[in-house]
C-alpha positions as CSV (number, residue, x, y, z in Angstrom):
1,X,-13.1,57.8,-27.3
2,X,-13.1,55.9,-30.5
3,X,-14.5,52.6,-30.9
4,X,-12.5,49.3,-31.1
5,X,-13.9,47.4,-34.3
6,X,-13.6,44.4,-36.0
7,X,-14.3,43.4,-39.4
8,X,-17.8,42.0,-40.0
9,X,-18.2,38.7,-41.2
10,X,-20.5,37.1,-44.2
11,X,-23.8,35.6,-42.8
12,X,-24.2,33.4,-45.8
13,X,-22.7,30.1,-43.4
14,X,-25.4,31.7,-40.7
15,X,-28.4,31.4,-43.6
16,X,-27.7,27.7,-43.8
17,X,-28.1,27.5,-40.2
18,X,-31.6,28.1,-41.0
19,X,-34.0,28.2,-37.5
20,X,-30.9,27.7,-35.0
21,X,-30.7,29.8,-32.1
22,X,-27.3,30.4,-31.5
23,X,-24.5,31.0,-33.5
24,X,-20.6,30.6,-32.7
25,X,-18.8,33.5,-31.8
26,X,-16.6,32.6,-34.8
27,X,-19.4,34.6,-36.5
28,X,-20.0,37.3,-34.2
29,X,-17.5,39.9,-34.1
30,X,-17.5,42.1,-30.9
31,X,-18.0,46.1,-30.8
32,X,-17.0,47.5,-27.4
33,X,-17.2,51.1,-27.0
34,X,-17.3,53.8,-24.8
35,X,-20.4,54.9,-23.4
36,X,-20.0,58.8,-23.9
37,X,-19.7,58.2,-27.8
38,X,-22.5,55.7,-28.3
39,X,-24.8,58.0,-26.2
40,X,-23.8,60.7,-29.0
41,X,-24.9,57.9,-31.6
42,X,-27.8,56.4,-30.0
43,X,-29.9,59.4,-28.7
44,X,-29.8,60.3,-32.2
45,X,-32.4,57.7,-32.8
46,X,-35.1,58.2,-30.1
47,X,-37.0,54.8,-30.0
48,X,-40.3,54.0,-28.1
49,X,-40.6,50.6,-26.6
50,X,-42.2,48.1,-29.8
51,X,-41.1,51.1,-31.7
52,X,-38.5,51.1,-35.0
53,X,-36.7,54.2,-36.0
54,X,-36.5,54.5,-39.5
55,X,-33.7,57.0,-41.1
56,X,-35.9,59.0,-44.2
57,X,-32.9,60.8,-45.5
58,X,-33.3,64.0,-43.5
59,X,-33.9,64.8,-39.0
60,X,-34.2,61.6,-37.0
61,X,-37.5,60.7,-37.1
62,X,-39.7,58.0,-34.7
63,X,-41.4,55.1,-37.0
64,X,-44.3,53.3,-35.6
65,X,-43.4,49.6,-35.6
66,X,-47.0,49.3,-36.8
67,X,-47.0,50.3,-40.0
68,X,-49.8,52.7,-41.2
69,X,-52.3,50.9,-43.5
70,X,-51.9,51.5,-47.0
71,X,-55.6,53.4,-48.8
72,X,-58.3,50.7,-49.1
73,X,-58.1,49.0,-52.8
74,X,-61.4,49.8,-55.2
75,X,-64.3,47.4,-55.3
76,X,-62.7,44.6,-57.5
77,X,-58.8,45.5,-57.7
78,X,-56.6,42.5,-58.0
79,X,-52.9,43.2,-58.0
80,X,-50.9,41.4,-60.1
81,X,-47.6,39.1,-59.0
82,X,-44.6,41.0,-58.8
83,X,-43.6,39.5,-62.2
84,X,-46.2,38.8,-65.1
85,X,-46.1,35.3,-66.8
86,X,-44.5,35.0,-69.8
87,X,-46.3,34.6,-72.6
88,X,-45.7,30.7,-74.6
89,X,-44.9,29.9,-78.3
90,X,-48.0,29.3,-80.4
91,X,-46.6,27.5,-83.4
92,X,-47.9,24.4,-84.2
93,X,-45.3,22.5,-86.3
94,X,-47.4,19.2,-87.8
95,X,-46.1,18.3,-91.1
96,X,-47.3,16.1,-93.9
97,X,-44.9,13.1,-93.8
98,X,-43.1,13.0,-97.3
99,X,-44.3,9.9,-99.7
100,X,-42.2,7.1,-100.1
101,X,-40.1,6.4,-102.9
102,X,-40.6,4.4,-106.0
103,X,-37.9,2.2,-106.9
104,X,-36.6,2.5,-110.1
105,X,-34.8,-1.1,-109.9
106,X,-30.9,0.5,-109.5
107,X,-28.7,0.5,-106.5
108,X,-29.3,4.2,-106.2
109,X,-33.2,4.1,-106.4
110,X,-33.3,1.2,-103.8
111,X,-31.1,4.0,-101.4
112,X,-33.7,6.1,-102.1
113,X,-36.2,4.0,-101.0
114,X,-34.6,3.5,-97.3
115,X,-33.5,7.4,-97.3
116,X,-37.2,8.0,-98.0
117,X,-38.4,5.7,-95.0
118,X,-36.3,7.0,-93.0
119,X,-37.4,10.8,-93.4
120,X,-40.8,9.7,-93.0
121,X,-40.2,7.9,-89.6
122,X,-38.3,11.1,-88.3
123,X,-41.3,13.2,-89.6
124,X,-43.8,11.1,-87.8
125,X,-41.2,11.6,-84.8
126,X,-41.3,15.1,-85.4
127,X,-45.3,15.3,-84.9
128,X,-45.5,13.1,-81.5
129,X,-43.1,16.2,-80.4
130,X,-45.6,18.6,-81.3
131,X,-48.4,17.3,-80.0
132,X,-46.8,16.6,-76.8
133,X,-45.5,20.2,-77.1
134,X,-48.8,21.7,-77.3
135,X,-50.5,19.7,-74.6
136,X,-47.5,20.7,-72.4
137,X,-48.1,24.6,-73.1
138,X,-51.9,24.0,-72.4
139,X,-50.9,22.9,-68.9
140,X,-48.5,24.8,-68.1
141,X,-51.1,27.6,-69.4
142,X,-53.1,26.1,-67.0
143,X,-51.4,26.1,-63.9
144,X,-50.1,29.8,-64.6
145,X,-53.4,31.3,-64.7
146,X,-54.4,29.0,-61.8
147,X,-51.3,30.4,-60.0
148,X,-51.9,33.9,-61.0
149,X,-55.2,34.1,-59.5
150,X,-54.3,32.6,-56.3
151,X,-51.5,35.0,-56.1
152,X,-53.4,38.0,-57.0
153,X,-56.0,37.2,-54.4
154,X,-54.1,37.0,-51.9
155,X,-52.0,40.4,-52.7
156,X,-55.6,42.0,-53.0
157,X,-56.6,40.9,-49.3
158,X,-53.3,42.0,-47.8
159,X,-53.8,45.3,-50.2
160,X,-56.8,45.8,-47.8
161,X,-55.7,44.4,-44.7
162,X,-56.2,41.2,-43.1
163,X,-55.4,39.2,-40.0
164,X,-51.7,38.3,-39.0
165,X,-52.1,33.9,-40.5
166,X,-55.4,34.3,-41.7
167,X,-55.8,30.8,-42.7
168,X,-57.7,31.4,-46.0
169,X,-54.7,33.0,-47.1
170,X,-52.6,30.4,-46.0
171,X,-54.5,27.7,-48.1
172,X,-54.0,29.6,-50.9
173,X,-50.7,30.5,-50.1
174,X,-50.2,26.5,-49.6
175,X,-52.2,26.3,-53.4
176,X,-50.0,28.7,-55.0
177,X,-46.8,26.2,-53.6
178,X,-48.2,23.4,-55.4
179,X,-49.4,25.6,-58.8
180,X,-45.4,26.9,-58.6
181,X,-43.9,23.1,-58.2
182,X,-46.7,21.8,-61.2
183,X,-44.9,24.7,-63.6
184,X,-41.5,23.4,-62.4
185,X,-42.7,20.0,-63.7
186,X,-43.7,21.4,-66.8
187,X,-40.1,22.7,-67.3
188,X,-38.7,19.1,-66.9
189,X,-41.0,18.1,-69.2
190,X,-40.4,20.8,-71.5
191,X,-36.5,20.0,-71.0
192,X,-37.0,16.2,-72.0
193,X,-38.4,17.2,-74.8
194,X,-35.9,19.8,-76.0
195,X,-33.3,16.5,-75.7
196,X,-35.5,14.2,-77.9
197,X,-35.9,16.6,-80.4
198,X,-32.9,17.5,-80.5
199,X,-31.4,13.7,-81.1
200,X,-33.7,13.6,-84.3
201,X,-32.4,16.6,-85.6
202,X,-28.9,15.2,-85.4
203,X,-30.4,12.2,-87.2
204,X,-32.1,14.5,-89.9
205,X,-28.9,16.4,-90.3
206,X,-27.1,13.1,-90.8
207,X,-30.3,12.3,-93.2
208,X,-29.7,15.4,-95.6
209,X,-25.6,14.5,-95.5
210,X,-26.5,11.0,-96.7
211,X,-29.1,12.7,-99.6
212,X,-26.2,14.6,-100.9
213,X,-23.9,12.0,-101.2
214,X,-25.9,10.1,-102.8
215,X,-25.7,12.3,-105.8
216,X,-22.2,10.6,-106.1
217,X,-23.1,7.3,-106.5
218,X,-22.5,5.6,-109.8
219,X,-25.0,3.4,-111.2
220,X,-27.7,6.0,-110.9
221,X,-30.5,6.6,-113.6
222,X,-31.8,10.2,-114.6
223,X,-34.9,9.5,-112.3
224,X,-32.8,8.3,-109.5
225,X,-31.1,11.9,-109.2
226,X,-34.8,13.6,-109.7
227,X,-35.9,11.5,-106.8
228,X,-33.0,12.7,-105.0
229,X,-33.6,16.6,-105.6
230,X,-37.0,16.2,-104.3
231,X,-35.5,14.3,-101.4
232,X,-32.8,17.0,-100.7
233,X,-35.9,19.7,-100.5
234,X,-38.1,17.4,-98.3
235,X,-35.1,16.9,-95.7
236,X,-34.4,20.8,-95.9
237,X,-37.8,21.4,-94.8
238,X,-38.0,19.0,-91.9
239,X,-34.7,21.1,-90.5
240,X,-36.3,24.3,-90.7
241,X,-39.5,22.5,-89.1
242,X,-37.6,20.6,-85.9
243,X,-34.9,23.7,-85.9
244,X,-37.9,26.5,-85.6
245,X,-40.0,24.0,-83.1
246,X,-36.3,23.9,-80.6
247,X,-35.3,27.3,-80.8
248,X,-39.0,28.3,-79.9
249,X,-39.0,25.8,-77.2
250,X,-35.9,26.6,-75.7
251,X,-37.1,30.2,-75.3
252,X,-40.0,28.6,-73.8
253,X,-38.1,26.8,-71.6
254,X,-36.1,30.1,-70.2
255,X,-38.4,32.5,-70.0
256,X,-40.4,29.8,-67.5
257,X,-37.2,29.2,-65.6
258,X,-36.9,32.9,-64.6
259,X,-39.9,33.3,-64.4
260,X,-40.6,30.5,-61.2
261,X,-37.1,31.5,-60.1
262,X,-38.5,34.9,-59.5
263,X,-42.1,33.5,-58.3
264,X,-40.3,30.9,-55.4
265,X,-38.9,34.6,-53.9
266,X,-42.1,36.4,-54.1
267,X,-43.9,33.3,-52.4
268,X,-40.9,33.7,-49.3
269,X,-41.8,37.4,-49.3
270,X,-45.4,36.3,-49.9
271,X,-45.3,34.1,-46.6
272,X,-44.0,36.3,-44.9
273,X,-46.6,38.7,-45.6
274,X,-49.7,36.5,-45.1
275,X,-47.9,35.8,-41.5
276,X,-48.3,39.5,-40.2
277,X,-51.3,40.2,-42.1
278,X,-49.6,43.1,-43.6
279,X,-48.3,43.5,-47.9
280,X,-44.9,44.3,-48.2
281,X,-44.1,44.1,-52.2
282,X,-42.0,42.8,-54.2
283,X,-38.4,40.8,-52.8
284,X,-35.9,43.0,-52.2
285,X,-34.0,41.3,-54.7
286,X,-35.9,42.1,-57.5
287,X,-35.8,45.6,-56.5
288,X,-32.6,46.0,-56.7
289,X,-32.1,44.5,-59.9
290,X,-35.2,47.3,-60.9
291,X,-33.7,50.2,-59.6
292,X,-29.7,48.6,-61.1
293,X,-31.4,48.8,-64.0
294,X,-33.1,52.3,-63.7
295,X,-29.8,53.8,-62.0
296,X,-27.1,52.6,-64.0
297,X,-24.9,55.7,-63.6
298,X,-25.1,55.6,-59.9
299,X,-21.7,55.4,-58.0
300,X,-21.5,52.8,-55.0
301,X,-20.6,54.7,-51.9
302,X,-20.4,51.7,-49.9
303,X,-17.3,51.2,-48.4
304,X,-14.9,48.3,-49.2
305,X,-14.9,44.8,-47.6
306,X,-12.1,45.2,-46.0
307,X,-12.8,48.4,-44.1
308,X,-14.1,47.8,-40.3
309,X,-17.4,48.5,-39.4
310,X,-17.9,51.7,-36.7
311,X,-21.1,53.3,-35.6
312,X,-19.4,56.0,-34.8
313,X,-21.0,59.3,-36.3
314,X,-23.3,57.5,-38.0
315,X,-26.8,57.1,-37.7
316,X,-28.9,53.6,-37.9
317,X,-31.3,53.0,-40.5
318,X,-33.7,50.8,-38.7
319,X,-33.5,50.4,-34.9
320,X,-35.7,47.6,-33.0
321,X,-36.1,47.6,-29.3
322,X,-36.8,43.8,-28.0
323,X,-38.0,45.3,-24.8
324,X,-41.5,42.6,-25.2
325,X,-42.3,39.3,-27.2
326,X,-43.5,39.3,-30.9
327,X,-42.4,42.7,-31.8
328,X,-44.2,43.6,-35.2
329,X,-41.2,45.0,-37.2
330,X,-41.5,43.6,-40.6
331,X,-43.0,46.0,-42.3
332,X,-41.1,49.3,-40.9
333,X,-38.2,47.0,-41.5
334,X,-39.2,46.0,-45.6
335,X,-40.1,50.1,-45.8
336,X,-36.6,51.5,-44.6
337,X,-34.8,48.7,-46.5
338,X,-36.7,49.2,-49.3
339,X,-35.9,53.0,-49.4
340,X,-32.5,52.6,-48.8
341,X,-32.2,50.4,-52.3
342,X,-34.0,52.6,-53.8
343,X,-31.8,55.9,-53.3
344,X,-28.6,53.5,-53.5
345,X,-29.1,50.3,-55.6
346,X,-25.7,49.0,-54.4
347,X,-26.8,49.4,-50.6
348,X,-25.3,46.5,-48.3
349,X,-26.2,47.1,-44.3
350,X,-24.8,46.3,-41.5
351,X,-26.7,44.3,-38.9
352,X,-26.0,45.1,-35.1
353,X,-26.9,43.2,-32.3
354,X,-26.6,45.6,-29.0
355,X,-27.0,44.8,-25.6
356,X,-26.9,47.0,-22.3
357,X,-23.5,46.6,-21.0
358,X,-24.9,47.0,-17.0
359,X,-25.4,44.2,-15.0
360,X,-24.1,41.4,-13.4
361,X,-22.0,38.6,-15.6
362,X,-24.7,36.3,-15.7
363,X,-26.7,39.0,-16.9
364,X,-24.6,40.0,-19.0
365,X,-24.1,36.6,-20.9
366,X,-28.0,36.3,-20.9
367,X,-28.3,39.5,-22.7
368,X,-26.1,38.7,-25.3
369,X,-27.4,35.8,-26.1
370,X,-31.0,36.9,-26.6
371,X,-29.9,39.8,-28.3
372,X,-28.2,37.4,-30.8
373,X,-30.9,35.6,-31.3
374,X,-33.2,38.3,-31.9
375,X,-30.6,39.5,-34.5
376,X,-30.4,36.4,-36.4
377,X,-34.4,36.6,-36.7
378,X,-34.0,40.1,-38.2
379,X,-31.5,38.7,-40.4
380,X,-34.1,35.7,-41.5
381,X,-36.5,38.2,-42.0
382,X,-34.2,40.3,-44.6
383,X,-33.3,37.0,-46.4
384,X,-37.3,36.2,-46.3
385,X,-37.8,39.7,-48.0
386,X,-34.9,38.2,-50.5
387,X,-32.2,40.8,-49.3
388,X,-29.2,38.7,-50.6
389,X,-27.0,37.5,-48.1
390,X,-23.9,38.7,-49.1
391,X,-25.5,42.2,-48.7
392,X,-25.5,41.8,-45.0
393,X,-23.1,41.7,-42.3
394,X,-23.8,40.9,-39.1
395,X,-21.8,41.8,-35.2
396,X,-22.4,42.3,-32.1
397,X,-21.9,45.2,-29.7
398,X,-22.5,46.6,-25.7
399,X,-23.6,50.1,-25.0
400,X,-24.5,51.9,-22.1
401,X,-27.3,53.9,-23.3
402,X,-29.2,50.9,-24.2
403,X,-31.6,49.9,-22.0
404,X,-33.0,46.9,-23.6
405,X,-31.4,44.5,-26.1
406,X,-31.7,46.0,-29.9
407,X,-30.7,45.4,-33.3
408,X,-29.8,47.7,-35.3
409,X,-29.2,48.2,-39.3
410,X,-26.8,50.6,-40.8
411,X,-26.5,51.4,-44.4
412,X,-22.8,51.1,-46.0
């Protein structure tokens, strides 16, 4: 007997929902079915009680929820964030202010004088944005190797194992937060920067427009226009100076923005980690965008948005049995995800809660709503691991071979 479906919805208004409960069944579409076919599906999976079943590509195979610990690390490893820092410009761009002019007692020589003054003031402008260029990369050199360490540390420990919120690993969890908002101040500053020097090189570039029409001024002297050549080359240079020092600090300026873009999602998956006491690796979204990268050539074979979601004939990816409290899931759940990416960069999954369709009403309606909520943590725990949202759809479902609420994940 086939299944009655109906289309998934987007959990990206659920995200915002952030630690709520309960969601509106706006958001929850329902999956009844008959019993005969889901016990076809289900017994397909055979699940222990705390246990997830994880699909490996081949025979069903039964996943301790407790992941096995990965080999012990050598004396002294340290593994590195999931994304190096960048590395920072090194130019310094001090220049000798030009010498002011000598009047030559014409109209022309006395607008050499002021076009002379003024270079020199936008020179001496030019050097307060060096220096406070290089004492910006010398802290925001700081507080990368700071954070760095911290990081690395705290992959190392969880490399070896550690205790589910050991809480030396949460202060430096909590120290790497603060090192990742002090580099975010360094990009504001770096910004207001950029801004300033870009305003004097507007004014330089309306400096060396002003040189050159000067050229056409009558009344000049032969030493006037000899002033005014060495002007024109001293005014060049300062634009090569101030357009070298942005362009250098722009790219300064981006490669720091993706880089604590990246870092904020390793610190969710980070947390995450340091809560269970177990590594997972890098966010699930920069693994995809790895393996996009790798794979290009690989066709999607997910199937369109607008095509319902069935289990029918199909086997889950992950299956987690809610049968106790504080089921340890996470990592089984990271590893099968993970995997799935891997062999199909495109992956998006859909997320079923399933309830046992015996039992009273009341019953009934309690069941459904635990087993929603325990689905909306498995779904916090995918955006934690920085599966993106849209990747995810999530329903709701009854089955008569369950005998314990579940969620289950299905790869499209």
């Amino acid at each position: 007997m086939a299944f009655k479906t109906v289309n998934a919805v987007f959990l990206g208004a659920a995200l915002a929902l952030g630690g709520c409960s309960y969601i509106n069944d706006t958001f929850w579409p329902s999956l009844s079915g008959d019993d005969e076919t889901e016990s076809a599906d289900a017994s397909d999976i055979p699940v222990a009680p705390g246990q997830a079943a994880v699909d490996q590509g081949g025979s069903p195979t039964e996943v301790p929820v407790y992941a096995p610990p990965p080999p012990a690390a050598p004396p002294g490893y340290a593994p590195p964030p999931a994304a190096a820092p960048p590395m920072l410009g090194s130019t310094d761009f001090s220049m000798a202010q030009a010498p002011p002019g000598q009047p030559t007692g014409t109209f022309v020589g006395g607008k050499i004088v002021q076009l002379r003054n003024d270079l020199g003031n936008l020179q001496g402008a030019l050097n307060v944005h060096n220096n406070e260029l290089q004492n910006i990369r010398g802290q925001t050199a700081q507080h990368t190797q700071t954070y760095y360490g911290l990081i690395a540390a705290i992959q190392a420990r969880l490399q070896v194992g550690t205790t589910p919120g050991n809480p030396v690993l949460t202060q430096q969890w909590n120290e790497s937060q603060v090192q990742i908002e002090l580099l975010g101040n360094d990009i504001a500053h770096m910004n207001s920067l950029s801004n300033r020097a870009t305003s004097d090189a507007a004014m330089i570039g309306f400096l060396l427009e002003s040189t050159r029409a000067a050229f056409n001024l009558s009344g000049a002297i032969e030493e006037d226009h000899r002033q005014l050549t060495i002007l024109e080359d001293d005014v060049n240079r300062t634009i090569v100076v101030i357009e070298r020092l942005l362009s250098e600090l722009n790219g300064d300026i981006k490669r720091q923005t993706e880089y604590v873009a990246r870092e904020h999602n390793n610190l969710t998956v980070l947390s995450l980690a340091v809560k269970h006491g177990e590594f997972f690796g890098t966010p699930l979204s920069t693994r995809i965008a790895q393996v996009t990268s790798m794979e290009e050539s690989i066709t999607s074979t997910a199937l369109e948005e607008d095509v319902p979601f069935s289990p029918t004939n199909r086997r889950p990816l992950v299956v987690i049995r809610f049968d106790r409290k504080d089921v340890n899931y996470q990592q089984a759940l990271y590893t099968a995800v993970n995997r799935a990416i891997s062999r199909q960069p495109d992956a998006a999954f859909d997320l079923v809660a399933v309830t046992p369709s015996g039992g009273s009403p009341t019953q009934l309606s309690i069941n459904s709503n635990s087993a929603r909520r325990s689905a909306e943590e498995v779904l916090r725990a995918l955006s934690d691991m920085g599966l993106p949202a849209e990747r995810v759809k999530l329903s709701a479902m009854s089955s008569g071979e369950a005998q314990t609420n579940e969620v289950r994940i299905y790869l499209r």
